[in-house]
N, C-alpha and C positions, 0 to 999 in steps of 0.2 A: 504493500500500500504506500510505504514512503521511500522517498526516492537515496537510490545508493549515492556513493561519488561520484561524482566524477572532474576534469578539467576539459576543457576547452580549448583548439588550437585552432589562427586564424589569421591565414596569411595570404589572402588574395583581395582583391577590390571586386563589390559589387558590380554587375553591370545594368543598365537601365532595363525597366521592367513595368508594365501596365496589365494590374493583377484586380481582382475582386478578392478579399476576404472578408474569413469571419475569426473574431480573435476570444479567446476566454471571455468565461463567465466573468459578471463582478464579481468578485472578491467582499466586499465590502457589504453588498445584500444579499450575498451566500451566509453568509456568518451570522448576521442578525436575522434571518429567516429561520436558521436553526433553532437561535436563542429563543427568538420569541415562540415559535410552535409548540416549544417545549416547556412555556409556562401559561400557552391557552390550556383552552377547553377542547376537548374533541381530535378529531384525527387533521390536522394539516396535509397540503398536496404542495411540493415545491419541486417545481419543475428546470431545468437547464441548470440546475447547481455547478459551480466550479471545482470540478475533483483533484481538489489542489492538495498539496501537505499541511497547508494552514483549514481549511475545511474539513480535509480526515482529522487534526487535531479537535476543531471542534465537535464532531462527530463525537470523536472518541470522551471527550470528557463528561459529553453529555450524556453520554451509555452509561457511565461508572457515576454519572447521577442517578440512575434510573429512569430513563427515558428512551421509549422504545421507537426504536429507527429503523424501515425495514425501507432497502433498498430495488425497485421495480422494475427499473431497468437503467442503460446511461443516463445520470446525469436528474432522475427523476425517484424524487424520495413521497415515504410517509412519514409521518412524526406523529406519535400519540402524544398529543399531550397531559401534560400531568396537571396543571392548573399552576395559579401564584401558589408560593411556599410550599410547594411540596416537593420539591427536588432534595433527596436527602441523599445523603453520605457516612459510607461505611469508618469505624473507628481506625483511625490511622489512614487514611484515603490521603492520596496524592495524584493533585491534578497535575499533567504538563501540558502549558499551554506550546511546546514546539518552537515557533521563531515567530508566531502571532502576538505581536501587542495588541491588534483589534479584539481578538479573543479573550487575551489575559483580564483586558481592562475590562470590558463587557459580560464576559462573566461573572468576573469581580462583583459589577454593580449589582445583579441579580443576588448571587449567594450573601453578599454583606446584606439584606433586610430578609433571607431567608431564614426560618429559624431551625436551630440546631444543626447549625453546620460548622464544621472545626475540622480542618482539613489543614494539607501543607500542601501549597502549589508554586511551580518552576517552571523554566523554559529552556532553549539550548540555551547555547556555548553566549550567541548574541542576546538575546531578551534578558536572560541574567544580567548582564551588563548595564538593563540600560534602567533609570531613575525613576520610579513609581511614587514618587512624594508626596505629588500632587491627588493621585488616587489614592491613595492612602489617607489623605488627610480628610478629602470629599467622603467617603465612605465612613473614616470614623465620626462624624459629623450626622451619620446615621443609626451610630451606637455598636459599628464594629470596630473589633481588634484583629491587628496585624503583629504576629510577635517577629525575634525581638522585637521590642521596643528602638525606636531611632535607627532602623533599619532600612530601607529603602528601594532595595534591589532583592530579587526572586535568590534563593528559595524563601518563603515566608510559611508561616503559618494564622488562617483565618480563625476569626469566631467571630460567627456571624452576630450582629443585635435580637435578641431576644423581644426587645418593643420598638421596633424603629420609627420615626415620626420625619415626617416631610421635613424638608431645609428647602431656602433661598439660596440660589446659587447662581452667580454673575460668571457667566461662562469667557472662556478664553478662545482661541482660536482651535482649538480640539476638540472635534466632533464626536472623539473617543471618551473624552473625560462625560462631554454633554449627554452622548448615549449612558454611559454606567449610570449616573445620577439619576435617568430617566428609567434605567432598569430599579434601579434602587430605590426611587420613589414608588412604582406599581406596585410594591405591599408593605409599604408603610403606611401608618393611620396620617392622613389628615390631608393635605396637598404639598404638594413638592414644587416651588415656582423657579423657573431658570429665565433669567434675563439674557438675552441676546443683543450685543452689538454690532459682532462681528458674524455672518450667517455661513455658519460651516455646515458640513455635509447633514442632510436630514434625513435620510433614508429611513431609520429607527421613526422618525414622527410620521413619516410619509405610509411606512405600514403598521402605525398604531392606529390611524386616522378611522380606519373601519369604525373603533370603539368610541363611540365619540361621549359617552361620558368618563372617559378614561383620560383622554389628553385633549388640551384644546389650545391654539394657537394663533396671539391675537398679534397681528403685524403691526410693527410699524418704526421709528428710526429706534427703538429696541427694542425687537421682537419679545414675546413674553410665551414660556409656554409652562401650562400648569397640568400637573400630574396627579390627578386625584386617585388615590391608591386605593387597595385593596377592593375592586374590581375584576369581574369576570372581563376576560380577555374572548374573542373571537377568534375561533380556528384561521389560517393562511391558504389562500389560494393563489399560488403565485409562479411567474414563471419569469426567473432569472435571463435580463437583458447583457449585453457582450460591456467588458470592462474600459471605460475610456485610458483611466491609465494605462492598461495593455494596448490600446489601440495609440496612445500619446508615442510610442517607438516608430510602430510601422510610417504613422505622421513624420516623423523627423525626419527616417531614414529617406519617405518620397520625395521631402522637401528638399533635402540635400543633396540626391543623388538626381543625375542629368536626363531629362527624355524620361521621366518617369511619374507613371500615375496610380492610382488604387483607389479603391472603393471599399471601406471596412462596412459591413453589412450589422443593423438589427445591435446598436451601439444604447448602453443609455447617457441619456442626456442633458440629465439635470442641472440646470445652474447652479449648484454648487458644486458641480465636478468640473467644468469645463475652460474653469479659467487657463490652462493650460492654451486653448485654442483660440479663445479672444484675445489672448497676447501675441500670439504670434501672426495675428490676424491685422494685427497693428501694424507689424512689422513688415509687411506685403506677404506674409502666407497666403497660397490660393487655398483657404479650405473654405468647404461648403456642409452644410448640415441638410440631408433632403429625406422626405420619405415621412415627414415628423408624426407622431402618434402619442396618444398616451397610453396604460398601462397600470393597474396597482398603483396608481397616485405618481406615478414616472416617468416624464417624456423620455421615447426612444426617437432611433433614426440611421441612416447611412450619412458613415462621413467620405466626404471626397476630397482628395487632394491631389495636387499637382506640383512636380517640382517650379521652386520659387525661388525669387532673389532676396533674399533678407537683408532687414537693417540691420544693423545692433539690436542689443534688446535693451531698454529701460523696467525692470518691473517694480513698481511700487511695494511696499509693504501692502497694499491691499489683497495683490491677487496671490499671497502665499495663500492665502485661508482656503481658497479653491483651486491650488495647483497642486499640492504638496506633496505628493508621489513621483508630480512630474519635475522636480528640478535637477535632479543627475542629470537628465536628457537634454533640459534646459540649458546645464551647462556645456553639453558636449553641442548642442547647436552654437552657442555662444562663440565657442573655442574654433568652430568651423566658419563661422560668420564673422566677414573684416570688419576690423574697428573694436571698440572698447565698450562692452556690455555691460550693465550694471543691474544690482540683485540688492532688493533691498528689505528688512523684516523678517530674516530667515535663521535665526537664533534658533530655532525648534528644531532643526533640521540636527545639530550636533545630537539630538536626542533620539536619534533613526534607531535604524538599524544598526547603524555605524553610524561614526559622524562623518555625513556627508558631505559636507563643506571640505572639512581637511585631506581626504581621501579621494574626492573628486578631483583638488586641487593638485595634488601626486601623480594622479594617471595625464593628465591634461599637460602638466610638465616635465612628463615623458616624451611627449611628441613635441614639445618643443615652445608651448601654449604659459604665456605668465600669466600670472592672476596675483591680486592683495585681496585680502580680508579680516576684516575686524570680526565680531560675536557675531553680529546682526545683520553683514551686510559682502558682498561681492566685487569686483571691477576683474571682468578677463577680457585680455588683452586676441581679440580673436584673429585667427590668421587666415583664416577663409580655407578652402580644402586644402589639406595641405600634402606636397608629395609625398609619398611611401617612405614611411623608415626601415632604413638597411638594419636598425639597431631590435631589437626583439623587445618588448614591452610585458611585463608580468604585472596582473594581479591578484594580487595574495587574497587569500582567504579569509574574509568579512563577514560569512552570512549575512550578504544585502542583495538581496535579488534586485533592485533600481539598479544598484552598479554595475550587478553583472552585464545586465541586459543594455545598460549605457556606454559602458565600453566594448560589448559587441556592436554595436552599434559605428561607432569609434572607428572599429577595426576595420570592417566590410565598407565603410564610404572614402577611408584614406590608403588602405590596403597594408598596411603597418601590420607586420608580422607581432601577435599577441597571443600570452599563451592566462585564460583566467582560470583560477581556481576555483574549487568546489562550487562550479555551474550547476551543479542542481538545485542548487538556493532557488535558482531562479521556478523552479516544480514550486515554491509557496504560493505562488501567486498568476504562471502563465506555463503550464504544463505542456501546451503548442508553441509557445513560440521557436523553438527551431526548427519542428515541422515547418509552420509558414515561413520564417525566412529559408528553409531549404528551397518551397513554392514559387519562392522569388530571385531566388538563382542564388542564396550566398553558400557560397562555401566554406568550410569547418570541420576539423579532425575531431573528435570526444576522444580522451585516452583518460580510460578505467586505474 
């Protein structure tokens, strides 16, 4: 079910290519499809799921809650659900949430206001690594403990709140922290209110919306949404639309590379994922959004793109809040695009998977590409395609599927002999993507 090792070898230049695809499930309402079917009522139907390593992890931990998941065919599940609070856990249970922070944190919210749950949960080599402070602190705010005490990073051990009661919470630009609070207030007594200024991903409110004395969401220059707990939930019927982040690659790669076109089919397209493409749309990107529909509260659509002549890129600290998957790419456009790009508001990104900023920075001046950067902010110095390096380029071993898949990227448009490690990272989150770039002509050794 999860994927082995492997590395990556990659020493030739794409050539131009006018393809149609179709790229991974999202990621992102794969995972809270699970979540929530598992704390309705009734049997859920969730269809086109993404059979990724970060979904088998969810999967997986949600079996070992007690939650029955039978599988019908690709990509097409049931979920009994068990209702609010009743997801329990055997004595001594240990969750691994894998290389999923979407998981770890979202889970979290749930089990912190469920009662009598006391469990120890972990993650690989990278999720261990990275700073949970801020969940931790949101959730004890609900009447759970995380031991040690002044601990911060995985492994941990929970105890859930025995009474938990709604909090006020002034959200940040993490749609992850925003969903746990939002898991965590559906069975706590009383209301749970989240102020919104900045409007990150809402996918989690978009399929709560069915319930509509459950959550309710009143707009405006800050959004307000209120979670009135301990509420029957409504079973899911839902059928998983294709991931922009995973389609934000194949974008790049058409953009950059010469005589070349593509049509990513059946994409979703919510305004708060897509700031990746209204930026580069600034920038003279030819992309087009057609076919538009909605869905489960979701516009979908095909995106179209055509190689383009880029400016620079300027991006504000606005549009991290709806890129944020997409910036390794970002920068490797940058680095290929002449003149001097700038990246601004991106202090969250050291909190990845890896820190992105200082490891993106590394590969890019490999090939030859300066960049400065302070905590919060970017300037790379881009040199437009740049010829083939005779010099071989490695990168090491990060558990960060963005970078993998940013520096294959890298490789196939400049032709720069690159050899990346532990490529299956990238199975977390786009288990085709080499398939389709093989579709599109690049070529690549895998050595086991």
């Amino acid at each position: 079910m999860y994927s082995k090792s492997f590395n990556l070898e990659i020493n030739k230049k794409i050539s131009p290519f006018k393809k149609n695809i179709e790229v991974d499930s999202d990621k992102s309402i794969s995972i809270r499809s699970f979540i929530i079917s598992a704390i309705s009522q009734n049997i859920s139907k969730i269809e086109n799921v993404l059979e990724s390593d970060d979904v088998f992890s969810t999967i997986n931990c949600l079996k070992k809650l007690g939650v029955k998941i039978i599988k019908k065919s690709r990509g097409n599940y049931l979920v009994y659900g068990k209702g609010l609070g009743s997801l329990h856990a055997k004595k001594n249970l240990e969750l691994n949430f894998g290389n999923s922070g979407t998981l770890a944190r979202l889970l979290l919210g749930v089990l912190s206001s469920t009662p009598n749950i006391e469990l120890r949960v972990k993650g690989d080599h990278s999720l261990n690594k990275r700073n949970m402070k801020k969940l931790i602190f949101l959730m004890s705010k609900f009447g759970a403990t995380f031991l040690p005490k002044k601990k911060y990073k995985f492994p941990l051990k929970l105890i859930s709140s025995e009474a938990p009661i709604g909090i006020n919470y002034v959200a940040d630009v993490s749609a992850q922290l925003k969903s746990a609070v939002i898991f965590a207030g559906l069975n706590s007594y009383g209301k749970t209110k989240i102020f919104e200024s900045k409007k990150s991903r809402d996918h989690t409110e978009n399929m709560l919306k069915i319930n509509k004395n459950t959550i309710k969401i009143k707009k405006g220059i800050i959004n307000l949404i209120e979670v009135y707990g301990k509420k029957d939930l409504k079973q899911l019927i839902t059928k998983v639309p294709g991931d922009p982040s995973s389609a934000a690659f194949f974008t790049a790669l058409t953009l950059l590379n010469e005589d070349s076109s593509i049509k990513i089919i059946n994409v979703c397209l919510n305004k708060t994922r897509i700031g990746f493409y209204n930026l580069l749309k600034k920038q003279g990107a030819k992309i087009k959004f057609k076919n538009l529909y909605m869905e489960n509260n979701e516009p979908r659509g095909d995106i179209l793109v055509e190689s383009s002549n880029l400016k620079p890129i300027t991006a504000s600290k606005k549009y991290y809040v709806n890129s944020t998957d997409e910036y390794p790419i970002l920068f490797i456009i940058a680095a290929l695009t002449k003149g001097v790009s700038k990246f601004y508001g991106i202090a969250e990104l050291a909190n990845k998977e890896s820190n992105r900023i200082k490891e993106m920075q590394k590969i890019i001046a490999q090939v030859g590409v300066k960049s400065i950067s302070t905590k919060n902010s970017i300037k790379i110095y881009g040199k437009g395609i740049l010829k083939t390096n005779k010099k071989k380029i490695l990168v090491k071993k990060l558990g960060d599927h963005r970078i993998c898949m940013s520096s294959f990227i890298l490789a196939i448009l400049t032709g720069t002999k690159m050899e990346i490690k532990n490529f299956e990272t990238v199975n977390t989150s786009s288990p085709s993507f080499l398939k389709i770039m093989r579709n599109l002509g690049a070529s690549f050794e895998v050595q086991k």
